[in-house]
N, C-alpha and C positions, 0 to 999 in steps of 0.2 A: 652619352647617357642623357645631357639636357636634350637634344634633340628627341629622344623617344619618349623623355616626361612630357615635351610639349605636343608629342603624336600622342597621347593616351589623353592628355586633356582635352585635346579639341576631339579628342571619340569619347569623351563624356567616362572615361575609365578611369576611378581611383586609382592615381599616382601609387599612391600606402600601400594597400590592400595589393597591386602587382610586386611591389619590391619586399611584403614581408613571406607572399607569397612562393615567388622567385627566389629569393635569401633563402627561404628555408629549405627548398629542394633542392637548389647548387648544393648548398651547406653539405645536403644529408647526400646526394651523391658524391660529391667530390671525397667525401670520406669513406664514403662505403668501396668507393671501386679505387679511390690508394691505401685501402688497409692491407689486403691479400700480396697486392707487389712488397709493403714494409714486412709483413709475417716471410713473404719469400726471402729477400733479403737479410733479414733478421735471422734465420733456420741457418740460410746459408757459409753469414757472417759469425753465424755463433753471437748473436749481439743478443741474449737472455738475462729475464733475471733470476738469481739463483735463488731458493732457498735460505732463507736467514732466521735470526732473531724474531722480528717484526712479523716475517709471513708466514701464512695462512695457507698457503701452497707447497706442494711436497714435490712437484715438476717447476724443470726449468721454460718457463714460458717469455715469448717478445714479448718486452716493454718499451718500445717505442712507436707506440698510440697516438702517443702528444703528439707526434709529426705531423698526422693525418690532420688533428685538428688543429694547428696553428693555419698546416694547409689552406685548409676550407675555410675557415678565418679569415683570413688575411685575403682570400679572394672573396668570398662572398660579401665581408663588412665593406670591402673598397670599392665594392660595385654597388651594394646598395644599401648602405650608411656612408656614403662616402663624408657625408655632412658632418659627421665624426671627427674625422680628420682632420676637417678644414678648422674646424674650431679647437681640437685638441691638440697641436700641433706637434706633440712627443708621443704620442698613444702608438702608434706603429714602433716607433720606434724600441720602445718599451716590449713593445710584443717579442721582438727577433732578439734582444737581448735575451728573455728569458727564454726565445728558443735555444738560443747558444748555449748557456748556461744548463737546463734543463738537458739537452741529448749530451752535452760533455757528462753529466751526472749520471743519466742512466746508461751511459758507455766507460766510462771508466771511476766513474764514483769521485765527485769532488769533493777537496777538505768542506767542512761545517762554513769557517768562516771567511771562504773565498766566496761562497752561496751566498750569504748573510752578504759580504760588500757589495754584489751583484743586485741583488734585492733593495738593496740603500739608494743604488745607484739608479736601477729602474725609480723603486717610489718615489725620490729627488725629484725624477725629472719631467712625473704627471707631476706631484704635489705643485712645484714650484713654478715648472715650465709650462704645465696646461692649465697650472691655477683649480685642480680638482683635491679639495680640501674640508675639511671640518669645521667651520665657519664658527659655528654656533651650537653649546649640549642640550638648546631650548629646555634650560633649568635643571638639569642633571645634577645634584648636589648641592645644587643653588646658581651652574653656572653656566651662565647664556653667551653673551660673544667674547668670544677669544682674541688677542690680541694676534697680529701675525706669523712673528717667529713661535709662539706659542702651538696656535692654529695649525703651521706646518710642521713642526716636529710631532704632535701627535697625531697628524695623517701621515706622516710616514712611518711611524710606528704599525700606525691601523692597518696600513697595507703591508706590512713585512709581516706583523701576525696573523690576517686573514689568508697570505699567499701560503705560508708556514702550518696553517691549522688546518687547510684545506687540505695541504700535505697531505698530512701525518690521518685522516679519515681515507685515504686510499690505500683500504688494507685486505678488504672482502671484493668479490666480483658485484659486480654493478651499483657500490653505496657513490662512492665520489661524483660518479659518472650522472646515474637516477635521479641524487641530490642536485646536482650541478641543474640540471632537466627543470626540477621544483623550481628553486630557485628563483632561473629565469623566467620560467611562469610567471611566478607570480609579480616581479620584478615589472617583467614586460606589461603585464594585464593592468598595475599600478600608474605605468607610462601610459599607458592607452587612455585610463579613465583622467588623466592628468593634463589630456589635450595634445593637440599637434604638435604646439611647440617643444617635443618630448618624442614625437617620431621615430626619429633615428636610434634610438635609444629601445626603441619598440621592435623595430626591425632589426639590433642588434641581437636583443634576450631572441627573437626566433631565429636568429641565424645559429647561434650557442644550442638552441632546445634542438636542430635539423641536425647539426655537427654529431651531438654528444648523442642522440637517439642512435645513427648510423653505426658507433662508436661501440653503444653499447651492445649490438646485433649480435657484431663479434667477441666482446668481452662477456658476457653469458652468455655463450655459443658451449654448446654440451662438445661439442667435437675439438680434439685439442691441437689440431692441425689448424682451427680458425682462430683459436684466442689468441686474446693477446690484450697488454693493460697500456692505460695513458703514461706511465712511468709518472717521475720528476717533472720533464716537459709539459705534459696535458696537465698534470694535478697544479703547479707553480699558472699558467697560462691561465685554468679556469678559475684558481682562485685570485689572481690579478684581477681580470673581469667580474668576477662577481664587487670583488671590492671597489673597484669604479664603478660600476651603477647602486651599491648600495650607499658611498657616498653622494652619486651625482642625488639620489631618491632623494638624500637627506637635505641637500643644495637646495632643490625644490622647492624647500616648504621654509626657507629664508626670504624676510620681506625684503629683495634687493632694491626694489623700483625702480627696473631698467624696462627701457622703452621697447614698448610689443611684445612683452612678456607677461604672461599673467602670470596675478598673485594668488598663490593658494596658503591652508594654512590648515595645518596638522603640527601640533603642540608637541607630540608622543613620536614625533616622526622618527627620531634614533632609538627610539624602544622596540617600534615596528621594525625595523633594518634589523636589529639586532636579534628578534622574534626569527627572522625570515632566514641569517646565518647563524643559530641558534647551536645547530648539530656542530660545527668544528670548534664555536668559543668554547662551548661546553667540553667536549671532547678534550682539548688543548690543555684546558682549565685544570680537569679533571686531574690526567695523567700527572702533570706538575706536581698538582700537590700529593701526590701516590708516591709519588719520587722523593718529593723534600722530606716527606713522613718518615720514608723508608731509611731518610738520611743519603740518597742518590744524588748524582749530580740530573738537572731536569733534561738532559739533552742524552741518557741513556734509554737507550731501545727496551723495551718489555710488550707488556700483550697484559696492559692496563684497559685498551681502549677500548669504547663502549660494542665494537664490534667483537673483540677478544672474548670481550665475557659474554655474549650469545652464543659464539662456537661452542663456547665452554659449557653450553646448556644444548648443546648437541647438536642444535639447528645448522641449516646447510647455510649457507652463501647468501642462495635468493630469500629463503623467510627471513634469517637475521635483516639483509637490508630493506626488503620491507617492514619490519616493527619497527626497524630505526626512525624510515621517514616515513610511516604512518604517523608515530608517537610525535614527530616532530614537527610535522603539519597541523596536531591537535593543539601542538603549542601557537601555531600560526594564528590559527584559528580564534582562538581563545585572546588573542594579543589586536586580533583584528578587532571582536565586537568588544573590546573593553579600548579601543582606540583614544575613547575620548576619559580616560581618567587620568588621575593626578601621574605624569609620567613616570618618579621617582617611585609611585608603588606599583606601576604598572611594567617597570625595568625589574620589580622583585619579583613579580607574582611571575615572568617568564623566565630569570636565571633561578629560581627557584625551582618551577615545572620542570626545568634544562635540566640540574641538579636531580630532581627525583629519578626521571630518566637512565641517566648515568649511572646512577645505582641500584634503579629498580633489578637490573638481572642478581645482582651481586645477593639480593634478599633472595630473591627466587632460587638461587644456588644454595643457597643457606639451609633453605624451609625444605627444598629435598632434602639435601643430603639428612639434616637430624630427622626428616619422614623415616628417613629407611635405617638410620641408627634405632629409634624409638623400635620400628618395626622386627 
């Protein structure tokens, strides 16, 4: 790989620009063309998921998606983010555990909290081992640097709920996946405008948007011979990764003052991250207290979630997941040009928006039904 950076440089070719290039079409083929052999397989094996509580689906369809994309992952990031590695030195590692973990779940369904020790055991070993952490709430309640043991036990929390919240949004065809897409957009575009020394991190969010586009060809595929969802595997997998680049986003804008690193500085920078995974805290948030209300225990299944109540207003699949992240991009948006205000009100104005969200269809449910009583 060194030797063909140094054949691109002396031909005057952007290094970056071939490998986010390249990342992103491995990514998107190597997914596209082992999806068909996993739906074979899958058909074959009987390896489906059925019908439940939770789903939205009335056919038994493969869910094991997540393979293709740890697949494409795990080759495309190791050829061209390999710089990833070198510096994170558990990050792979982390990945194959929560592949192990993720296909034993979507193949014979794990207890709750053998997942949960799995997930402890993954986030220990970025937080601690790669040192990828919450450093500083740059004034969140009043409170700026965290002491260490502090610091890591609430990124390993960060990352067991973000892995867990991304879950439980993989409930309609194409929201986890489209989301997933966003995301890294915007993630990566953040990385780019942040400079070089953030590269890898640029070429990883496009090798994630090449992976999960492929992914999603076949997962809204009208034909039921082609579908097929990420399971446990791809939903645990992408929300691990989102949760390391939106901590590393927030790392960024900590004055470290280490040598050949430039200082930048965004005050709001964990409002912004939180703006950007906005749709699963909310979601998560949501359901909990629906649960505690009801007097449930919060780890019971229903069809609380913000997807739930758009079926519930008749909408198919694809519009429900586009209002989702339409609505949740306008929060982006809105979190972007108010970037420079007091952070502490600029974390309410977005779990606020988040909140109205969540229960905007629940009104719109409402205002019909008593239309047509009145009527």
């Amino acid at each position: 790989m060194k030797n063909f950076e140094l054949f691109l440089s002396e031909s005057g070719i952007s290094i970056f620009y071939v490998k986010i290039g390249l990342g992103f079409l491995f990514a998107f083929l190597i997914t596209f063309f082992s999806i068909p052999t996993i739906i074979k397989i899958s058909r074959r094996k009987n390896l489906m998921d059925e019908p439940g509580v939770r789903s939205s689906h009335l056919r038994k369809i493969p869910n094991l998606g997540g393979i293709a994309i740890f697949y494409s992952i795990g080759i495309s990031a190791s050829i061209f983010a390999y710089e990833l590695f070198d510096l994170y030195k558990f990050l792979f590692a982390s990945l194959i555990i929560l592949l192990y973990v993720g296909v034993m779940d979507d193949i014979v369904v794990m207890r709750a909290y053998k997942k949960l020790v799995a997930q402890i055991v993954v986030s220990s070993l970025v937080v601690i081992g790669s040192d990828i952490r919450i450093r500083s709430l740059f004034g969140i309640f009043g409170i700026y640097e965290m002491n260490y043991i502090v610091s890591v036990l609430f990124s390993i929390v960060t990352f067991i709920v973000l892995i867990n919240a991304f879950n439980l949004i993989d409930g309609i065809d194409g929201l986890a996946g489209g989301y997933s897409v966003i995301c890294s957009a915007m993630f990566g575009i953040s990385y780019y405008r942040l400079g070089e020394y953030n590269y890898p991190l640029v070429v990883l969010s496009a090798i994630i948007i090449g992976t999960v586009l492929a992914f999603l060809y076949y997962n809204l595929s009208n034909y039921r011979t082609n579908k097929i969802f990420m399971g446990d595997t791809g939903s645990m997998l992408l929300g691990f990764l989102l949760a390391f680049t939106s901590i590393c986003f927030i790392d960024i804008f900590i004055d470290k003052e280490l040598p050949n690193v430039p200082r930048y500085h965004l005050q709001s920078a964990p409002a912004v991250a939180v703006a950007i995974l906005i749709l699963p805290i909310v979601d998560t948030l949501n359901v909990i207290i629906v649960r505690l209300c009801n007097k449930k225990s919060p780890f019971d299944a229903d069809k609380n979630h913000i997807h739930h109540k758009l079926l519930k207003l008749d909408l198919t699949h694809r519009r429900s997941t586009f209002y989702i992240i339409v609505y949740y991009l306008m929060i982006v948006t809105v979190a972007y040009y108010l970037r420079h205000l007091n952070i502490n009100l600029l974390l309410l104005i977005i779990v606020l928006l988040g909140f109205f969200g969540a229960y905007l269809p629940d009104l719109i449910y409402h205002l019909r039904n008593n239309k047509k009583i009145t009527i």
